[in-house]
C-alpha positions as CSV (number, residue, x, y, z in Angstrom):
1,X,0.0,0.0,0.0
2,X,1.1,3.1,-1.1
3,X,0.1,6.9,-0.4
4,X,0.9,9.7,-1.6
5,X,0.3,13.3,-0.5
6,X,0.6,16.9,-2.1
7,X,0.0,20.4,-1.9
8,X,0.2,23.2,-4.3
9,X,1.7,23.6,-8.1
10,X,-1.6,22.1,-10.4
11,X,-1.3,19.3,-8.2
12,X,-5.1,18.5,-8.9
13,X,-4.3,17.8,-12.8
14,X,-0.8,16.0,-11.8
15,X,-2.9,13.5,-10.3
16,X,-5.5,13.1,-12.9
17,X,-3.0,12.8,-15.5
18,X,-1.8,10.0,-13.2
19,X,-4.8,8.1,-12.8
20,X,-5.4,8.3,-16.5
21,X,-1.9,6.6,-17.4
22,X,-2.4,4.0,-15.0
23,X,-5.9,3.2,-16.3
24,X,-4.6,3.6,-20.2
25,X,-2.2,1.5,-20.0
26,X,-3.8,-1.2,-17.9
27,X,-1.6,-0.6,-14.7
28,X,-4.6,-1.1,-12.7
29,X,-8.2,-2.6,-13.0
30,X,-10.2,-0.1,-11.3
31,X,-9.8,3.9,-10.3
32,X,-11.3,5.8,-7.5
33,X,-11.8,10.0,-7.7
34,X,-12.8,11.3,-4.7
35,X,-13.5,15.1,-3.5
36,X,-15.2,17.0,-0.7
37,X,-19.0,16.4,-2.5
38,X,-20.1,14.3,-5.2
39,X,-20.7,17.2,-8.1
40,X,-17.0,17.9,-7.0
41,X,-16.0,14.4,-8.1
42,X,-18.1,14.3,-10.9
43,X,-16.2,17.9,-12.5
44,X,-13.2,15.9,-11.7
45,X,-14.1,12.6,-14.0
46,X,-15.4,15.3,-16.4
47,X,-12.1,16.7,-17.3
48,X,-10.6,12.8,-17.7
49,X,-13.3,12.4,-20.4
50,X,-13.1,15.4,-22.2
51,X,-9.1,14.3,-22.8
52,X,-10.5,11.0,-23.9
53,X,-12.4,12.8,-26.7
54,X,-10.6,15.3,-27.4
55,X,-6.7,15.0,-26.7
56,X,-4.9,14.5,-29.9
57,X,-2.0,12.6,-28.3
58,X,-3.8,10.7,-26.4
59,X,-5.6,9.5,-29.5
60,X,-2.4,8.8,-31.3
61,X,-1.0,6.9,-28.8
62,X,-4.5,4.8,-27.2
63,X,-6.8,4.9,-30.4
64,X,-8.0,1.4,-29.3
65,X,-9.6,3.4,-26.5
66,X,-10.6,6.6,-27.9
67,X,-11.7,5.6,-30.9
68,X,-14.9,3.9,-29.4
69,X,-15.2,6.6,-27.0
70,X,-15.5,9.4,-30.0
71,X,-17.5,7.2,-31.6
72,X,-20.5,7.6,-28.7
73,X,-20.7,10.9,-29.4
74,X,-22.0,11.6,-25.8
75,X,-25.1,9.9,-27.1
76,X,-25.5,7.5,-24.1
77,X,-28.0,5.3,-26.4
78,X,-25.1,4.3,-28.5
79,X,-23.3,2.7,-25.5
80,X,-25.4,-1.1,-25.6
81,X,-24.9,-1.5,-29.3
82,X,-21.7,-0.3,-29.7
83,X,-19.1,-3.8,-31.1
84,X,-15.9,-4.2,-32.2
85,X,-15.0,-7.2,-34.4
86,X,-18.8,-8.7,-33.9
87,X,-18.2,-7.8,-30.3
88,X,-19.6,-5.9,-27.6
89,X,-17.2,-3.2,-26.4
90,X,-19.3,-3.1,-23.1
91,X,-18.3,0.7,-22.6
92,X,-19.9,2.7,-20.3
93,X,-20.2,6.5,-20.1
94,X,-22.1,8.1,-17.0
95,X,-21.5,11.1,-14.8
96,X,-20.1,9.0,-12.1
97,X,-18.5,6.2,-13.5
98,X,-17.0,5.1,-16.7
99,X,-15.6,1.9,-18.1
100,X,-13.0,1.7,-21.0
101,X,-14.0,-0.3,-24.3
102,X,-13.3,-4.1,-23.8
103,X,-10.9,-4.4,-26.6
104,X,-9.1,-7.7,-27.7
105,X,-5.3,-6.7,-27.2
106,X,-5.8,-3.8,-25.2
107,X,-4.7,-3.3,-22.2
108,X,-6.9,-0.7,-20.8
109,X,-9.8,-3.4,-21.8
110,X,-12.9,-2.8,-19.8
111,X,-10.8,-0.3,-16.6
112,X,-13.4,1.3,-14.5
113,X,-12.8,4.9,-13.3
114,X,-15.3,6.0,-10.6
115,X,-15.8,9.1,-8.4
116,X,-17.6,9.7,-5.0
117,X,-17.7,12.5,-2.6
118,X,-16.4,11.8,1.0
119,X,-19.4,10.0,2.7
120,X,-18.6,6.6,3.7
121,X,-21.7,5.1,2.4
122,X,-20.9,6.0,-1.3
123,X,-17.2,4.6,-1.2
124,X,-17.7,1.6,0.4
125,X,-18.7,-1.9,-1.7
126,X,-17.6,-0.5,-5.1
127,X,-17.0,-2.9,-7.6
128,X,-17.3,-3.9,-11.0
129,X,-18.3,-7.5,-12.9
130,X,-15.5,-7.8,-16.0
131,X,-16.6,-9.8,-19.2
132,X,-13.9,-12.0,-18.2
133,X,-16.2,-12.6,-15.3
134,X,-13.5,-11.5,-12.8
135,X,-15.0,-8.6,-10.4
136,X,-12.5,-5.6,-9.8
137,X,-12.7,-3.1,-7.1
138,X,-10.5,-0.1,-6.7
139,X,-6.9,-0.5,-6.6
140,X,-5.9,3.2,-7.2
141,X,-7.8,6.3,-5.3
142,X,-6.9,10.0,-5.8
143,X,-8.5,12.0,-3.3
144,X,-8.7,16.0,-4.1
145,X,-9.5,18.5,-1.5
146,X,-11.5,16.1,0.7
147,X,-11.8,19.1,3.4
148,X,-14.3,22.5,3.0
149,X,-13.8,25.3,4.7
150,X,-16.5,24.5,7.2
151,X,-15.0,21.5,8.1
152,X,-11.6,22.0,8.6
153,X,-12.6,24.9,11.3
154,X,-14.8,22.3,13.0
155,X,-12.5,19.5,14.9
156,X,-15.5,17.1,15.0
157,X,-15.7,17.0,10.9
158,X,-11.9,17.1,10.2
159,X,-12.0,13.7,12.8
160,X,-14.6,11.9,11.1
161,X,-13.0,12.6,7.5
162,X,-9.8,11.7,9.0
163,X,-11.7,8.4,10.1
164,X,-13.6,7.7,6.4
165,X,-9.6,8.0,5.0
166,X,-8.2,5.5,7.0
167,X,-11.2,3.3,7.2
168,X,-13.4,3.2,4.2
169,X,-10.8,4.3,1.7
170,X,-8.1,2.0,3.1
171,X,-10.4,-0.5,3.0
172,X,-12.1,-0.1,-1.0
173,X,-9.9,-3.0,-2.0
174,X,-11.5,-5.5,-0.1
175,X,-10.0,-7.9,2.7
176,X,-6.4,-8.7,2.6
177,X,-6.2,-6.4,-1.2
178,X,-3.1,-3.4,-0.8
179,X,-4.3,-0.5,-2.3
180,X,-2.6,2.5,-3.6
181,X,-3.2,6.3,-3.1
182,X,-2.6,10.2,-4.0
183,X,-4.1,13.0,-2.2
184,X,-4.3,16.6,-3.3
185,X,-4.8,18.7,-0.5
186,X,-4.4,22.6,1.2
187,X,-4.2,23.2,4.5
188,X,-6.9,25.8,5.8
189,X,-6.0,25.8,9.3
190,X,-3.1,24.5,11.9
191,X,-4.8,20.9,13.2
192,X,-7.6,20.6,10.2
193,X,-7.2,17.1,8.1
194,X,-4.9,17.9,6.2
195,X,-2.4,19.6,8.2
196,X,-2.8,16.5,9.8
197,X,-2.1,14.1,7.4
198,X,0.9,16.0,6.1
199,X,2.2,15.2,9.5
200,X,4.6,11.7,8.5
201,X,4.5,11.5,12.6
202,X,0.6,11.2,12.6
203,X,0.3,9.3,9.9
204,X,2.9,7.6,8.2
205,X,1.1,5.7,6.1
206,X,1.0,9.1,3.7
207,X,4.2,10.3,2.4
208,X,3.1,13.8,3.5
209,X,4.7,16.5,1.0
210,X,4.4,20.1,1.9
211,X,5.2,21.6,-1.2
212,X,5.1,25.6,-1.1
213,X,5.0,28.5,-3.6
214,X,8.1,30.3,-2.3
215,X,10.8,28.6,-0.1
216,X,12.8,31.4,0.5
217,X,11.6,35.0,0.5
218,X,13.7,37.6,-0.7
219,X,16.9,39.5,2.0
220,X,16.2,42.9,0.9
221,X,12.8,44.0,2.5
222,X,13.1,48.1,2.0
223,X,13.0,47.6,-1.3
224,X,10.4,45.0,-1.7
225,X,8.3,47.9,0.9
226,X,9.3,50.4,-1.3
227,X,8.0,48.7,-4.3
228,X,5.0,47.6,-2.5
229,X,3.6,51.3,-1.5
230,X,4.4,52.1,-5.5
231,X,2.0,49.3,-6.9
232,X,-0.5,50.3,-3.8
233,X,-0.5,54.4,-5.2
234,X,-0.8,53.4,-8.7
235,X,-4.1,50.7,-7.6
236,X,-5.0,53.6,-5.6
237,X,-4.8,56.3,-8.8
238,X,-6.7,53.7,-11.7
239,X,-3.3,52.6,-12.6
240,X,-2.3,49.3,-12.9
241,X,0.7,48.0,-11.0
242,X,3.0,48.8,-13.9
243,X,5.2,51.7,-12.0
244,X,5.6,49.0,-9.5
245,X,7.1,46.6,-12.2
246,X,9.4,49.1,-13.7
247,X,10.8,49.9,-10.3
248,X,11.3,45.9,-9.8
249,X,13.0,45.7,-13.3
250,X,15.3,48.6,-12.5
251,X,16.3,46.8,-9.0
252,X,15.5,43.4,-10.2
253,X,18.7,41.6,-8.9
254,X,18.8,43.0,-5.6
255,X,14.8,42.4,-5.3
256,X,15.8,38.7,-6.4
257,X,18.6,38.1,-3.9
258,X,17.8,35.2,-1.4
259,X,14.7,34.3,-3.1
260,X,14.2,30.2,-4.3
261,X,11.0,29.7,-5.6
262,X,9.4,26.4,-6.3
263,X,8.5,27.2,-10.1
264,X,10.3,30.2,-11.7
265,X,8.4,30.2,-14.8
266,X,5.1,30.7,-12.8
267,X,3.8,34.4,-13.2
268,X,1.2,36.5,-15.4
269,X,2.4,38.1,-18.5
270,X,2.5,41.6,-17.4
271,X,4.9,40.6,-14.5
272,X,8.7,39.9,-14.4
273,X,9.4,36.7,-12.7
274,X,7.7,34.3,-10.4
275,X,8.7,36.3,-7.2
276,X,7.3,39.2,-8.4
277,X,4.4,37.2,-9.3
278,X,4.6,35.3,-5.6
279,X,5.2,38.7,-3.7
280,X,2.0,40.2,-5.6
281,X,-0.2,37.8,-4.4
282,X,1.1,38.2,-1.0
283,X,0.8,42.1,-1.0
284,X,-3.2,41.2,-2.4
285,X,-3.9,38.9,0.8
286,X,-1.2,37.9,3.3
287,X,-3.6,35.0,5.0
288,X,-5.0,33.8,1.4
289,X,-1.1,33.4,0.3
290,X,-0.1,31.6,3.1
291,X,-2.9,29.0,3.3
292,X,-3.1,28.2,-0.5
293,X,0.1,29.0,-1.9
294,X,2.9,28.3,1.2
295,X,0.3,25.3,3.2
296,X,1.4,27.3,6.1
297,X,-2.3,29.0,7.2
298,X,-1.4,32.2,9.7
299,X,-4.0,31.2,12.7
300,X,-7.3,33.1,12.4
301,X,-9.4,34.4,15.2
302,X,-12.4,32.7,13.7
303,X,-15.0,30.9,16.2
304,X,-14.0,32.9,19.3
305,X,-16.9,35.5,20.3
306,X,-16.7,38.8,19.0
307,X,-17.1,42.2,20.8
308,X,-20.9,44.3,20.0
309,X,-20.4,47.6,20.0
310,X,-22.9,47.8,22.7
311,X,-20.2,46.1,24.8
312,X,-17.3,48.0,23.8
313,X,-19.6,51.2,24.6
314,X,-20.3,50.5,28.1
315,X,-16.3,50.1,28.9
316,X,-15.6,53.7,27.5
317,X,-14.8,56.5,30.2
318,X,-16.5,58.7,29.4
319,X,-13.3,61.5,28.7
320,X,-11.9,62.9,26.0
321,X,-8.5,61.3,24.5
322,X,-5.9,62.6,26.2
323,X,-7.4,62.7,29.7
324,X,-6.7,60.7,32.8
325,X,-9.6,60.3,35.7
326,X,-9.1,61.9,39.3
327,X,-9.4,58.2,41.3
328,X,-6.3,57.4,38.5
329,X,-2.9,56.6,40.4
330,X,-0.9,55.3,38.0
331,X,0.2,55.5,34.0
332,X,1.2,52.5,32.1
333,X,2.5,52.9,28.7
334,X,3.3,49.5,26.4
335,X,4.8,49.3,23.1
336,X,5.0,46.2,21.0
337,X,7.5,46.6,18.6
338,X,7.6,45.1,14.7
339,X,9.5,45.6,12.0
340,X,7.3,47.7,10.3
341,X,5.6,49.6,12.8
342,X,5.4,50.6,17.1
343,X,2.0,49.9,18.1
344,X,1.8,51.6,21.5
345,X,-0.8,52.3,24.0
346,X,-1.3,54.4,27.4
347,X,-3.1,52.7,30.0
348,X,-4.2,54.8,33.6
349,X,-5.3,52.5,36.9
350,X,-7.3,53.1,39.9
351,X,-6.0,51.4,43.3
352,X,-8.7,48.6,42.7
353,X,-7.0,47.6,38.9
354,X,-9.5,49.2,36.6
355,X,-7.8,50.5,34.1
356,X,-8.6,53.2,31.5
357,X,-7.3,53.3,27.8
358,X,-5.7,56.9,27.6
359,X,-4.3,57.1,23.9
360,X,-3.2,54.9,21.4
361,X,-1.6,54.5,18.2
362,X,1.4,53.8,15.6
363,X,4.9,54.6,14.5
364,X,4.4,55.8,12.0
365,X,1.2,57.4,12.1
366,X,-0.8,55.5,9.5
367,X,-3.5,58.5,9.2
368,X,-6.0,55.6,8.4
369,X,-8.8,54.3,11.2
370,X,-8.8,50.8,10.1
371,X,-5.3,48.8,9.2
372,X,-3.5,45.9,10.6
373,X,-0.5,44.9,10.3
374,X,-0.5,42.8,7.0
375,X,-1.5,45.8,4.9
376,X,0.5,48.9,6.7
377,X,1.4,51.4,4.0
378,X,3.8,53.9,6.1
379,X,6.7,52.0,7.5
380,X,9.7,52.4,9.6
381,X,12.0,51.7,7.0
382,X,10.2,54.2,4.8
383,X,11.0,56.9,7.5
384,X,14.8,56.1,8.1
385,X,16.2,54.1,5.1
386,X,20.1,52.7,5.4
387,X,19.6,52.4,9.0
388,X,19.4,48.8,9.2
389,X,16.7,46.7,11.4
390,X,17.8,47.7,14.6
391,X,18.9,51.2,13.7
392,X,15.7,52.3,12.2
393,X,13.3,50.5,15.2
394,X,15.9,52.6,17.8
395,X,15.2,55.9,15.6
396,X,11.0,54.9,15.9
397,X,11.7,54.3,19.6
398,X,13.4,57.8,20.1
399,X,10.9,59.8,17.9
């Protein structure tokens, strides 16, 4: 028994392409697709058809299959009466299951390929009655994004799909049958499924790969901020990013510098290289990058209760920013310091422990009411460039 797990770089079509050779060429009798729901699955055997009747190659190199299967002309009538050499080619051609023509001297003769969404009840007791009159069940299963959102953020779900992979998958062969496996997955949260079974210490039984867009970001972060508040102004002003790319090709090696990405030819035509590309999409959404490019999600407050505004109102003081109570006896002032920014704060107490938010803010002043950290515009290196980390956070300290 063999498993296989990925993540990232059109791992999805890797696998189908896969599963199609192994059926083509006769490798094994009968293959599984699964996904999170059935329609899922079914757009997943939909694209392995569509290369059946339509992929030039493949009809060069399997015409003994495709020929009969261009021949139904999706015209699921034609599928009964359909012989070759006075004989039935017994092929079958519905939305959740196919089966190859039974052709003398082919090797791909009469190869099921099924799909089922991830309830147990629908992957269990598959099988398949041959002409032969041998009865196959699955050897091969590729699994694609078995998790939803919704269920990787519920610790209930992500057990029981854990519990459907090693049970009812594992166990689609039959008693005492190995059985073979690939799994395309993304991680959506620390502790979901998948992050699970990209854990070899978990499981072991799936040679977990964590595969990532970017494996080592570039050194030089002024100029990567420098180039990120250009593309920002021009998105702001109608424009379209293409400042930002003339300042990359200007400072293109430096920008590069450190940088190892996992596919360098990945990026959009009106970008440079597949950093720039990478670094875009990060600038776009810093959490989106990191859960389905890198499989590294950044952990989400989602779940935990969120303040009304009702409660946030009956906490406020009642004074005007700037002011401390008379039953106040002492100031506290806290800073917590990043790279791009000082968020600070100035607490007063009372001799009980309530405590009173005085004034807040950043370094530098953002002049925005809403940002965090991910999307900061104005940033410490801006304000003191060739000062080095530490040099620039002591001149954000001082000022």
């Amino acid at each position: 028994m063999r498993w296989r797990c990925l993540a990232e770089a059109a791992k999805t079509v890797l696998m189908q392409m896969a599963c199609l050779w192994s059926a083509l060429t006769g490798a094994t009798p009968f293959v599984c697709l699964i996904a999170a729901s059935a329609d899922r699955a079914k757009d997943l055997l939909e694209t392995i058809k569509v290369w059946l009747e339509t992929n030039e190659r493949l009809h060069e190199d399997f015409p003994e299959v495709t020929v009969p299967v261009r021949a139904l002309e999706r015209i699921t009538n034609r599928q009964k009466g359909q012989k070759s050499n006075g004989q039935s080619t017994r092929i079958e051609w519905a939305a959740d299951k196919i089966v190859l023509p039974t052709i003398e001297g082919s090797k791909a003769s009469g190869v099921v390929i099924s799909c089922s969404g991830m309830k147990g009840s629908d992957i269990r007791g598959q099988n398949y009655a041959r002409a032969d009159g041998q009865v196959v069940r699955p050897q091969l299963v590729m699994v694609d994004d078995p998790q939803t959102t919704e269920s990787a953020w519920s610790p209930s779900q992500s057990q029981r799909r854990e519990a459907i992979l090693a049970g009812d998958v594992l166990g689609m062969a039959g008693p005492g049958k190995k059985i073979s496996g690939l799994m395309a997955c993304t991680v959506i949260r620390p502790g979901d499924m998948a992050d699970n079974i990209l854990d070899r210490d978990k499981h072991p039984e799936w040679q977990g790969e964590r595969t990532k867009m970017v494996y080592t970001f570039p050194a030089d972060e002024k100029l990567w901020a420098q180039y990120a508040e250009t593309r920002a102004d021009s998105l702001r002003n109608s424009g379209d990013g293409s400042e930002a790319t003339e300042f990359y090709r200007h400072n293109r090696e430096a920008m590069d510098a450190g940088s190892v990405v996992a596919w360098p030819e990945r990026h959009n035509d009106d970008e440079l290289s597949a950093i720039q590309h990478a670094m875009n999409l990060k600038l776009r959404d810093e959490a989106a990058f990191f859960a389905e490019y890198q499989n590294e999600p950044m952990v989400e407050a989602e779940g935990q209760d969120m303040l009304t505004a009702d409660e946030i109102a009956q906490k406020l003081s009642g004074l005007q920013r700037g002011l401390v109570g008379l039953n106040c006896q002492w100031l506290t002032m806290f800073v917590d310091v990043q790279q791009k920014a000082l968020f600070w704060m100035v607490a007063a107490w009372e001799e009980d422990f309530t405590g009173y938010v005085i004034d807040y803010g950043t370094w530098p002043e953002q002049k925005r009411a809403y940002f965090t950290l991910r999307d900061i515009r104005r940033t410490i290196a801006q304000e003191k460039p060739d000062a080095g980390l530490e040099g620039s956070i002591y001149y954000a300290w001082i000022n």
